[in-house]
VOKELO-46350 format. One record per atom (N, C-alpha, C, O): x, y negated, z; chain; atom name. Coordinates in pm, 1 decimal. Atoms other than C-alpha are relative to their C-alpha. Layout:
BEGIN
X; Y; Z; drenkol; lokol
X; Y; Z; A; CA $
...
This chain:
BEGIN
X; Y; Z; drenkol; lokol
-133.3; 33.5; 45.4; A; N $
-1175.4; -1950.8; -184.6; A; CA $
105.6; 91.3; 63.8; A; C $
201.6; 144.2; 7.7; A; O $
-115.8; -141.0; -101.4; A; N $
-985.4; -1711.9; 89.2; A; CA $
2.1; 114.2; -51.4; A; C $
100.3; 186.8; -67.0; A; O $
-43.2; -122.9; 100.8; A; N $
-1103.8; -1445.3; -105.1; A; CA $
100.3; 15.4; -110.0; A; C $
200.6; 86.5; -103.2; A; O $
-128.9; 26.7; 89.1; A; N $
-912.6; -1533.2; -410.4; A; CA $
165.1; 24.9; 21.7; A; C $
244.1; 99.0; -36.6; A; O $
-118.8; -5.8; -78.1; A; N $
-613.9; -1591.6; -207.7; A; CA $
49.6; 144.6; -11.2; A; C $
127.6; 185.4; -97.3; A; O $
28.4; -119.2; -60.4; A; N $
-655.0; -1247.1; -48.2; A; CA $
2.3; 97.6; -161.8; A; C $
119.3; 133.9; -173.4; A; O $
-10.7; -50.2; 80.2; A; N $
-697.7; -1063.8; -372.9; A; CA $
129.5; -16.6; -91.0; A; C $
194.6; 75.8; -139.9; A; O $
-113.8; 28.6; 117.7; A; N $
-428.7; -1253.2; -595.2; A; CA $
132.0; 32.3; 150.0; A; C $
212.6; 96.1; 82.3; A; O $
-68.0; -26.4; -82.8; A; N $
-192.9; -1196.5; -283.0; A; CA $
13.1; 210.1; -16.3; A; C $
99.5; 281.1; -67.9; A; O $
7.2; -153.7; 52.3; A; N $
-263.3; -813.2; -309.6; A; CA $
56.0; 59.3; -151.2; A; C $
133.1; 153.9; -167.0; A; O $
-51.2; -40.5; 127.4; A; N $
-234.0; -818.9; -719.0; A; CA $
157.6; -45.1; -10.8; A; C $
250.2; -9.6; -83.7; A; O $
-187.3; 68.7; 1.4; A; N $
102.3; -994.8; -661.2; A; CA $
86.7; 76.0; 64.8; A; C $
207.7; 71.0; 43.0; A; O $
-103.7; -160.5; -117.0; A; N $
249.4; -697.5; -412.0; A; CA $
-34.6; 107.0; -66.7; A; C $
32.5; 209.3; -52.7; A; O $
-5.0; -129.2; 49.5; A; N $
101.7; -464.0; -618.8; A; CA $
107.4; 8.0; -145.8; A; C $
161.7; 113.4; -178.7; A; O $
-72.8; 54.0; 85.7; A; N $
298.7; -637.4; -925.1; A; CA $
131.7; 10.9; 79.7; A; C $
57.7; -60.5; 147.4; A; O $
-123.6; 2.5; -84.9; A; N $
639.2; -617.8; -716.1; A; CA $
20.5; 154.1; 54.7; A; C $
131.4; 206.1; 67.0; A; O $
-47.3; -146.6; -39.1; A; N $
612.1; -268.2; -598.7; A; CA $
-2.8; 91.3; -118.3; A; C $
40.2; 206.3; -109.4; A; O $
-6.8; -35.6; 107.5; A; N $
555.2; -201.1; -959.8; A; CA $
116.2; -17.6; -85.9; A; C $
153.8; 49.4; -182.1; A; O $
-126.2; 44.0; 58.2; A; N $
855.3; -384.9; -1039.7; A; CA $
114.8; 105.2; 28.9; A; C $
193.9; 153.3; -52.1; A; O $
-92.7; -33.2; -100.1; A; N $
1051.0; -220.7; -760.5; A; CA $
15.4; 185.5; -66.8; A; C $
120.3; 249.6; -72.5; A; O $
22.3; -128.8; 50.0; A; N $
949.2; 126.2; -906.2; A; CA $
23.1; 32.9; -174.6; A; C $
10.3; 145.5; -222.7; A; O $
-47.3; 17.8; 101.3; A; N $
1053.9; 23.9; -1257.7; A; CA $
147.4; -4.0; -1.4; A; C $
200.1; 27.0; -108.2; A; O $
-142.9; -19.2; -13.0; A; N $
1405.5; 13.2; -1166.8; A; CA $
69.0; 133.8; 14.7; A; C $
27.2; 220.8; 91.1; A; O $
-49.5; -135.1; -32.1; A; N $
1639.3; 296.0; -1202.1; A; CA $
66.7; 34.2; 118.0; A; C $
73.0; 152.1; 153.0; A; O $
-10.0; -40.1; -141.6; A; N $
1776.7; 261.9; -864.1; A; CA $
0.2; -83.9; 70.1; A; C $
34.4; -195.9; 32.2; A; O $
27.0; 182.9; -126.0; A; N $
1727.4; 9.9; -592.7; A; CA $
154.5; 44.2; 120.7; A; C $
190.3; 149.0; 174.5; A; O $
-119.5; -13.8; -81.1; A; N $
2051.3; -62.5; -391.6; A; CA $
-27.7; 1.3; 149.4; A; C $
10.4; -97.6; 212.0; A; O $
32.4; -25.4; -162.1; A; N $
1935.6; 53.3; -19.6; A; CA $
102.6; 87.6; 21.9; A; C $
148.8; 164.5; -62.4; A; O $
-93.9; -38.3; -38.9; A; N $
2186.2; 161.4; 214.2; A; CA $
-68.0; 157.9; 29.1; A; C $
-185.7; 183.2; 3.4; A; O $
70.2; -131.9; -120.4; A; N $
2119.7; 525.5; 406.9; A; CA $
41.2; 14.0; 103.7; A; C $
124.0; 102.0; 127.3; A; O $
-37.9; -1.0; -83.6; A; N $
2153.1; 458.0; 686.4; A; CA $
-35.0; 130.3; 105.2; A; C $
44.3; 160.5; 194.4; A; O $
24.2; -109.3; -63.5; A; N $
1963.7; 772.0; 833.4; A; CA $
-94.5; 98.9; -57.8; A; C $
-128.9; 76.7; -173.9; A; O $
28.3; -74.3; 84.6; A; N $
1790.2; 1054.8; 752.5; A; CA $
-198.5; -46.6; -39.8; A; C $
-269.0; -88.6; 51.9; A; O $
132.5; 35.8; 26.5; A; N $
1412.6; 987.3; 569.0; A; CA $
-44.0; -112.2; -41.1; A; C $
-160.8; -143.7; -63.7; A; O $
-3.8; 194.0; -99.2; A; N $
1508.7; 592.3; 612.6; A; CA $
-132.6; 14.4; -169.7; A; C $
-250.4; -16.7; -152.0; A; O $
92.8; 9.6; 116.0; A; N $
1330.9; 644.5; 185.9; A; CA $
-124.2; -7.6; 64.7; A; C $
-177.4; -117.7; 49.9; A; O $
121.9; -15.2; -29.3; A; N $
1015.5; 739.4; 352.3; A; CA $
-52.8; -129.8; 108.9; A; C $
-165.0; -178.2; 123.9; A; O $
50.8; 96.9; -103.0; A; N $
1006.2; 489.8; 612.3; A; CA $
-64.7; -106.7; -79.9; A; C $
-179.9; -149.0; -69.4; A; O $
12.7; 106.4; 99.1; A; N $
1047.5; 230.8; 330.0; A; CA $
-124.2; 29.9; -86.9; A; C $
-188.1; -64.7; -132.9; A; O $
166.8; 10.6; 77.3; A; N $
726.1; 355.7; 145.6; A; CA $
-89.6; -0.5; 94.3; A; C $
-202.6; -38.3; 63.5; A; O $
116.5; 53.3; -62.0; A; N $
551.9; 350.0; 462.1; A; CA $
-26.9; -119.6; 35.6; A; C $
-142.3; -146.9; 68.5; A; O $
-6.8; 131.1; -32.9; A; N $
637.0; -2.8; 531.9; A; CA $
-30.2; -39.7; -132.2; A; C $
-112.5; -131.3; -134.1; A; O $
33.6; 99.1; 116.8; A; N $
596.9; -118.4; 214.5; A; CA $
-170.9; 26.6; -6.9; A; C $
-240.9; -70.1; 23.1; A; O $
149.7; -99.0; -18.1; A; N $
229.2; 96.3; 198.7; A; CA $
-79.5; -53.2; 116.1; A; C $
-200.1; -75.9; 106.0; A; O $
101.0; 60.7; -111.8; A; N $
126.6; -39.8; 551.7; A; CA $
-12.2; -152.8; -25.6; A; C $
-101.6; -201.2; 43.9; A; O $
-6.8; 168.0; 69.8; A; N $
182.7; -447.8; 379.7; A; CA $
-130.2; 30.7; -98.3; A; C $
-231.0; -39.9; -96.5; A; O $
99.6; -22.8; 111.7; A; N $
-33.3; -300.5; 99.9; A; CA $
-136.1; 23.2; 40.0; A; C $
-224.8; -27.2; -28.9; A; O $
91.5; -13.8; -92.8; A; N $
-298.0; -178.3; 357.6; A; CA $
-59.0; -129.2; 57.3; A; C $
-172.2; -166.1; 26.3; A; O $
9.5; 136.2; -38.3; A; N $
-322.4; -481.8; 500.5; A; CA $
-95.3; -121.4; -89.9; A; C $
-200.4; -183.7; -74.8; A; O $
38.6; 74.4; 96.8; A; N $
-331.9; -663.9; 200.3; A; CA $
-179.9; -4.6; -8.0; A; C $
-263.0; -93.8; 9.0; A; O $
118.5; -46.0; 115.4; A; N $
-638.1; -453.0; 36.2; A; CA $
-112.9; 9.9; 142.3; A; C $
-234.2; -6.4; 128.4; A; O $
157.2; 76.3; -71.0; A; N $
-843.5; -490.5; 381.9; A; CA $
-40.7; -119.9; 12.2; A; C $
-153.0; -149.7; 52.8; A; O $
54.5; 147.4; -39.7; A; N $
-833.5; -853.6; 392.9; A; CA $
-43.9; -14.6; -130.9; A; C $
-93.7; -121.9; -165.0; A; O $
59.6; 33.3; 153.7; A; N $
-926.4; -814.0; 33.7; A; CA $
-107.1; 51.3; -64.7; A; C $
-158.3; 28.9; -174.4; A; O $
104.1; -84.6; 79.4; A; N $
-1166.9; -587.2; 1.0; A; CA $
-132.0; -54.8; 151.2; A; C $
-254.4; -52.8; 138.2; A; O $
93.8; 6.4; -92.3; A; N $
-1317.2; -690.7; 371.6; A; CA $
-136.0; -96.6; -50.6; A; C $
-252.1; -71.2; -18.8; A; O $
139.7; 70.3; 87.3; A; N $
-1560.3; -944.7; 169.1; A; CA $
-134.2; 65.2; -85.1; A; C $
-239.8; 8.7; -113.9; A; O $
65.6; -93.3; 80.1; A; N $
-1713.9; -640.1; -26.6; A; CA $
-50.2; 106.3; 50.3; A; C $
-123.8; 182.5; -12.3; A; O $
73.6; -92.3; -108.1; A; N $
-1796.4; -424.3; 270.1; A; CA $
1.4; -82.0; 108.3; A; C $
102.7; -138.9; 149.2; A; O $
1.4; 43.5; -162.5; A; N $
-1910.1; -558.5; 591.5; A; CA $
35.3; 141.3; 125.3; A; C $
93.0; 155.7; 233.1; A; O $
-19.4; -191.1; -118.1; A; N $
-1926.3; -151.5; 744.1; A; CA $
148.5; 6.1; -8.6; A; C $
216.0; 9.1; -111.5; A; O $
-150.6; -1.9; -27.2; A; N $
-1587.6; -142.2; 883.3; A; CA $
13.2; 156.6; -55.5; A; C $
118.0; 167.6; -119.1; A; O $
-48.5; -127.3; 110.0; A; N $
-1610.5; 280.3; 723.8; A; CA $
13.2; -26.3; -112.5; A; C $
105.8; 29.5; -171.3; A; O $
19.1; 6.2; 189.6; A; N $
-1678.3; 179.9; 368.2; A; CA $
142.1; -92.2; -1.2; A; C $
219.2; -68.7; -94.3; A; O $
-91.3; 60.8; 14.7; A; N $
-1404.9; -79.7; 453.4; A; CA $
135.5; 64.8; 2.2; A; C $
229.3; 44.2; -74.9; A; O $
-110.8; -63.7; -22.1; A; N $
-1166.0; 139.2; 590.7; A; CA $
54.1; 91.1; -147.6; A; C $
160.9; 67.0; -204.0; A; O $
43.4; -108.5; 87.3; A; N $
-1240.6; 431.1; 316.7; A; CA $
51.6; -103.5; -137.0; A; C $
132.4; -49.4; -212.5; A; O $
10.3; 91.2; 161.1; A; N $
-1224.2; 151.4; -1.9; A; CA $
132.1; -48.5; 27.8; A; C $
175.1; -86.9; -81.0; A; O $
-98.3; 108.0; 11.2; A; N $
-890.7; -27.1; 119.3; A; CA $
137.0; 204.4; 25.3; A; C $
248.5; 232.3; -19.0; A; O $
-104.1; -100.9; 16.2; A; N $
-718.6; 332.7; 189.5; A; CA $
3.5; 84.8; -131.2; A; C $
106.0; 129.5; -182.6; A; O $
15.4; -88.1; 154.8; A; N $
-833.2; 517.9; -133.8; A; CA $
92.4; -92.2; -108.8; A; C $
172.4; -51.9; -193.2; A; O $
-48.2; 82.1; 71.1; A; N $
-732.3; 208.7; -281.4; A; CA $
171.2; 5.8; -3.7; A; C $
236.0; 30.3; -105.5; A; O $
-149.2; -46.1; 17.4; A; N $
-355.3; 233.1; -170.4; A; CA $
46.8; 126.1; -29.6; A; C $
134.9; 121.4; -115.4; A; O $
39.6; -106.5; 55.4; A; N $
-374.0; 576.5; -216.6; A; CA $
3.1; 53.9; -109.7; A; C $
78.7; 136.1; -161.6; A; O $
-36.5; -11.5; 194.6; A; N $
-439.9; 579.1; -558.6; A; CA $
107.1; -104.7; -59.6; A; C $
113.9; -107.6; -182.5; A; O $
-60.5; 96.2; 100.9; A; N $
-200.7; 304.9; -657.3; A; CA $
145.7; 106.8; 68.0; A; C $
230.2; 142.5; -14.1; A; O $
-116.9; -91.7; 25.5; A; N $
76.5; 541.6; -481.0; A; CA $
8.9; 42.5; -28.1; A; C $
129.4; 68.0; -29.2; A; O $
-34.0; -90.1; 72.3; A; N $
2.4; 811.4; -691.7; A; CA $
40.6; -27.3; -138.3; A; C $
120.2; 35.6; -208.0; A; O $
-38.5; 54.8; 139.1; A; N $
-5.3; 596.8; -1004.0; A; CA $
157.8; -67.7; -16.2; A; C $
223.9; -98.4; -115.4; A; O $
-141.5; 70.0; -7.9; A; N $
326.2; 450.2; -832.7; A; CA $
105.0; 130.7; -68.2; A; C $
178.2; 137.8; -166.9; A; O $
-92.5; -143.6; 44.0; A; N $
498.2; 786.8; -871.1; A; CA $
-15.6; 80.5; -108.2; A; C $
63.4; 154.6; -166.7; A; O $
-21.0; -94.2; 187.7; A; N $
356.0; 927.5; -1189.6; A; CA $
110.0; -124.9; -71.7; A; C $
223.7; -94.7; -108.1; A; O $
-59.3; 124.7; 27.5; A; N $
480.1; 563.8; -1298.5; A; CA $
174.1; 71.0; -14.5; A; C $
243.0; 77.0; -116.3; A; O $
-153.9; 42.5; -34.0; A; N $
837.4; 632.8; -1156.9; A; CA $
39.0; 153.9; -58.5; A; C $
159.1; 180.2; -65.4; A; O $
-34.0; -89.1; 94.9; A; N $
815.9; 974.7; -1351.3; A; CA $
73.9; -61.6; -118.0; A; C $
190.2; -22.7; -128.0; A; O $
-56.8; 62.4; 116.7; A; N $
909.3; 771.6; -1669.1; A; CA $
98.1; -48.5; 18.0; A; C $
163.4; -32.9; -85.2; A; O $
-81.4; 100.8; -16.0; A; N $
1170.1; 545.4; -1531.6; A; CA $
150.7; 94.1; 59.0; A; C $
169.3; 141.6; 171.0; A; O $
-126.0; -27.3; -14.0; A; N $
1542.7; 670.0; -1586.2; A; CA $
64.8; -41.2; 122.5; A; C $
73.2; -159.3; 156.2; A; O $
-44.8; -9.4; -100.8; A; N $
1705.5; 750.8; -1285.4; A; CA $
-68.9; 59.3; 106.3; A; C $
-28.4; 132.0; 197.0; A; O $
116.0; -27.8; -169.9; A; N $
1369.6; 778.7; -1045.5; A; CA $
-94.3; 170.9; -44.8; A; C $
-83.6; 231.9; -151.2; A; O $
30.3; -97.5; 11.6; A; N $
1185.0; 1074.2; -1017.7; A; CA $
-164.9; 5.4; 114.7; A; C $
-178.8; -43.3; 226.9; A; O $
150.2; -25.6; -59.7; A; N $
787.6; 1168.1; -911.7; A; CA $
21.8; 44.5; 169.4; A; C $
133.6; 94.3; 182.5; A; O $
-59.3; -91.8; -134.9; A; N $
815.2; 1301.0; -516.2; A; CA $
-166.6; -47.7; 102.5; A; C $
-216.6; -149.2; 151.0; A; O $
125.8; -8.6; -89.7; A; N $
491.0; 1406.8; -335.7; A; CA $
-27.7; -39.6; 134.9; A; C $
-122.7; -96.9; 188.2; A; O $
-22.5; 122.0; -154.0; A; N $
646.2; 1313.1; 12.8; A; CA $
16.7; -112.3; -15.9; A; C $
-20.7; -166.9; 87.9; A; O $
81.9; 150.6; 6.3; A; N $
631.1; 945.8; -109.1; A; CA $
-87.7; 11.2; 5.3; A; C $
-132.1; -20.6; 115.6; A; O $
128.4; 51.8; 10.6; A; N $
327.9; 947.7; -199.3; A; CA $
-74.5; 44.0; 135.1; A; C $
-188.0; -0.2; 152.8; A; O $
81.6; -63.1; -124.8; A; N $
221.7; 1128.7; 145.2; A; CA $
52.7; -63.0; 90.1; A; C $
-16.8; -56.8; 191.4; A; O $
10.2; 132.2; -103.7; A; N $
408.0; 840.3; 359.9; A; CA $
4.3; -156.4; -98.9; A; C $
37.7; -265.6; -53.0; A; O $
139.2; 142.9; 35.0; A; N $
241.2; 560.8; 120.4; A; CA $
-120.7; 4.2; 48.9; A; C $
-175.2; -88.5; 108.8; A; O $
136.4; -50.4; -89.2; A; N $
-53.6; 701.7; 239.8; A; CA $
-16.1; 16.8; 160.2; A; C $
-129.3; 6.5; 207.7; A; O $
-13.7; 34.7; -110.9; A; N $
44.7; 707.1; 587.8; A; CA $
-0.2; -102.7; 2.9; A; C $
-106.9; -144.1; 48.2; A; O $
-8.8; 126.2; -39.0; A; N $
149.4; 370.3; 592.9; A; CA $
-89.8; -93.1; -24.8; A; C $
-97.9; -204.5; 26.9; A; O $
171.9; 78.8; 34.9; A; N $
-179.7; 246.3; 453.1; A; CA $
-95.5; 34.7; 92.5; A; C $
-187.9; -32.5; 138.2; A; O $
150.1; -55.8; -114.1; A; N $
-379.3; 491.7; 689.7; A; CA $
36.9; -115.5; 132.0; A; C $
-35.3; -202.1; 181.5; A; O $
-61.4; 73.3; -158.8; A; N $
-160.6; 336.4; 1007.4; A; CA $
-74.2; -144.8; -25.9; A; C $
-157.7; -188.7; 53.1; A; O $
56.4; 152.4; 10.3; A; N $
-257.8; -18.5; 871.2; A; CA $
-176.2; -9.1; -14.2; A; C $
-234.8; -109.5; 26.1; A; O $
137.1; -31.4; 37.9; A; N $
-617.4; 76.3; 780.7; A; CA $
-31.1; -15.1; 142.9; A; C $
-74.7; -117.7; 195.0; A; O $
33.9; 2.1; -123.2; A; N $
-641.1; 233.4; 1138.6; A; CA $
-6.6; -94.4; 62.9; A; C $
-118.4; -108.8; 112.2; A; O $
-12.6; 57.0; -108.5; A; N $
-525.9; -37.2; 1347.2; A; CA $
-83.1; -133.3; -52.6; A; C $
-125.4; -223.9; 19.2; A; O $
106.9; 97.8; 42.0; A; N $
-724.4; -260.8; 1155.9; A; CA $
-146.3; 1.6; 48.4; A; C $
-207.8; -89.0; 104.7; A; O $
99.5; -74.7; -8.0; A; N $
-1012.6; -59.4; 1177.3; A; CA $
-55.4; -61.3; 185.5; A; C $
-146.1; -126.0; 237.8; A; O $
-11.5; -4.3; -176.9; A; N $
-936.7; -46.1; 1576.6; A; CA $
-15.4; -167.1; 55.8; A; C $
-97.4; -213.3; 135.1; A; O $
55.9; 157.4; -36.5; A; N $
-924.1; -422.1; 1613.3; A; CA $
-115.1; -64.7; -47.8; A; C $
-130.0; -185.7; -30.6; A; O $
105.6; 109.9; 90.6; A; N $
-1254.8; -504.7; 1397.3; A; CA $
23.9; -54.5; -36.2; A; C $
-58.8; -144.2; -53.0; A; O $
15.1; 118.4; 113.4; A; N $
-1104.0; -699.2; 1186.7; A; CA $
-101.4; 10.0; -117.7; A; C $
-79.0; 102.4; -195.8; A; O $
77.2; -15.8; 102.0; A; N $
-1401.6; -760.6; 938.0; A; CA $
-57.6; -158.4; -29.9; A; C $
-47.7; -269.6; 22.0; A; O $
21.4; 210.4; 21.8; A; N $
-1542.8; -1070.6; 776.6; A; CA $
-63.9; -35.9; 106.8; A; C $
-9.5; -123.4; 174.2; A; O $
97.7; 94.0; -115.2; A; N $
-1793.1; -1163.6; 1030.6; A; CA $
69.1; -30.9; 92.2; A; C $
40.9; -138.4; 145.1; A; O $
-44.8; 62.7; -67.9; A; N $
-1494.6; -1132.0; 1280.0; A; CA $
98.6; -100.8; -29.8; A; C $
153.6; -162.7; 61.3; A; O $
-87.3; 133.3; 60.1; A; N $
-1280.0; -1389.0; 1055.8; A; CA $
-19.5; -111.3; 28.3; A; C $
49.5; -200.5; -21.0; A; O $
């Protein structure tokens, strides 16, 4: 049943950052320089998160785990940004997609680093 959870919790953030990337501009302040990038790595390391407690049921090998929950964010940031190709106002940008991918690796890692895996759940 936790699985479920764990998965529909993931399809529901991935549904929302899909939303968020459908908009032609999101009202964030700038407060400094990059603050954009920070915000896809934070949003990207939630998503990380997510897709190991979601995928940890489907690998026990904390590599295959690591490897399946980062490819996984990974590819949904690139599909985020072809995505935000279409959407008036936003525009494709390769440094997102290269701190979404950070912020998934960072969450992956420290995951990784604590063993979190099912058996230790």
């Amino acid at each position: 049943m936790i699985k479920i959870l764990y998965f529909t919790l993931l399809f529901i953030y991935c549904l929302f950052i899909y939303w968020l990337s459908d908009q032609s501009s999101l009202p964030t302040p700038k407060l400094f320089i990059f603050e954009d990038k920070m915000l896809h790595a934070g949003a990207y390391f939630i998503m990380g998160v997510l897709a190991w407690y979601s995928f940890k049921y489907l690998h026990t090998q904390p590599v295959m785990l690591a490897l399946l929950s980062l490819t996984f964010c990974s590819l949904y940031g690139i599909s985020d940004e072809w995505h935000q190709s279409f959407v008036a106002g936003r525009f494709s940008d390769v440094a997102d997609w290269v701190a979404d991918t950070s912020g998934a690796g960072l969450a992956v890692f420290l995951l990784y680093k604590l063993g979190v895996t099912a058996k230790s759940a």
